[in-house]
N, C-alpha and C positions, 0 to 999 in steps of 0.2 A: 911441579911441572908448569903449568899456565903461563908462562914466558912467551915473550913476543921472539924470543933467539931459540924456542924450541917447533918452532912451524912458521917457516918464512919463505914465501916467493923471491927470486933472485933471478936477475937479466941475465944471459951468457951473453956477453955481446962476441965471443968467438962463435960459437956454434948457433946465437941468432933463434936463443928461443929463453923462453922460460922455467926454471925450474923450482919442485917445491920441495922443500930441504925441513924434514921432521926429527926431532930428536925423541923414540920411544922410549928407550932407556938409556943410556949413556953417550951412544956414538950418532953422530948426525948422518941422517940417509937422504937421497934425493928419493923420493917414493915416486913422484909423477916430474914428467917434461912436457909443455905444451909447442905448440912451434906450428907456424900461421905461412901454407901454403897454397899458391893458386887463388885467394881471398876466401880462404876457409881454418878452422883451427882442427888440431887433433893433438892428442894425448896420448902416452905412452906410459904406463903404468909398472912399477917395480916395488909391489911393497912384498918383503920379506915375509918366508912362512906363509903366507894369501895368495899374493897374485902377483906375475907377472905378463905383460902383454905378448902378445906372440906377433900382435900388428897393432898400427895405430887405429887407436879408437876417435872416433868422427865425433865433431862438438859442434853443438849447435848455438855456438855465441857471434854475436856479431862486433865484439869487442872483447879485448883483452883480458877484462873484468869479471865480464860475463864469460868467459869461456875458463877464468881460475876457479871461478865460484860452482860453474859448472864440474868441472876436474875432484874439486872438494866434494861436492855430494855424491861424484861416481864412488869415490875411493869409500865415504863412509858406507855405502851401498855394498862395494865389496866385501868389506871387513862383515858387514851385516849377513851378504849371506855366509860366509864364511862361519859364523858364531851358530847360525842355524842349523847349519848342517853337522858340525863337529854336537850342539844341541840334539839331532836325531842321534846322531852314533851315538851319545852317552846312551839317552832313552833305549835303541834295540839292544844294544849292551847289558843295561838293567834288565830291561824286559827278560832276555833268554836268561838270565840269572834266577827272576821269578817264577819264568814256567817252569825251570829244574825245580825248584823250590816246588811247587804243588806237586810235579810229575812225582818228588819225594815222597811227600806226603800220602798220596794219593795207594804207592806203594806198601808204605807200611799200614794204612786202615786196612789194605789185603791181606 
């Protein structure tokens, strides 16, 4: 993967915003849209399976640049907690596996 054609920013000059276009596994996605109004930016977020925005999210860039770069470390942020959390669910998953495991045990020394 490491390809400059598998994560690329793209103008819409119809729609008058920015979008960032990720290839995770085969099929190209637009994952985030930035798009700069009233002299502010905001983002809107679609990455598959994680997250979807329900409203645009507020950027604190005061350039184009600064507001992609910004977008990139929300999205990594997402995915992160994302990994987290799905991280606890394995863990209480295991866990209640383990306390049947002693509760077993515990049984049959009786």
């Amino acid at each position: 993967m490491n390809s400059n054609e598998d994560k690329y920013w793209e103008y819409d000059e119809e729609d008058l915003n920015y979008k960032l276009h990720f290839t995770r596994f085969y099929e190209d996605e637009i994952i985030a849209t930035i798009f700069h109004d009233c002299g502010a930016f905001y983002a809107d977020f679609e990455i598959e399976d994680i997250y979807e925005s329900d409203e645009p999210y507020d950027l604190y860039a005061e350039t184009i640049e600064e507001a992609k770069l910004e977008a990139e470390e929300k999205i990594i942020e997402l995915i992160q907690e994302q990994v987290e959390y799905l991280q606890s669910w394995i863990h209480k998953f295991k866990s209640i596996d383990e306390d049947e495991d002693v509760e077993i045990c515990r049984k049959k020394n009786y």
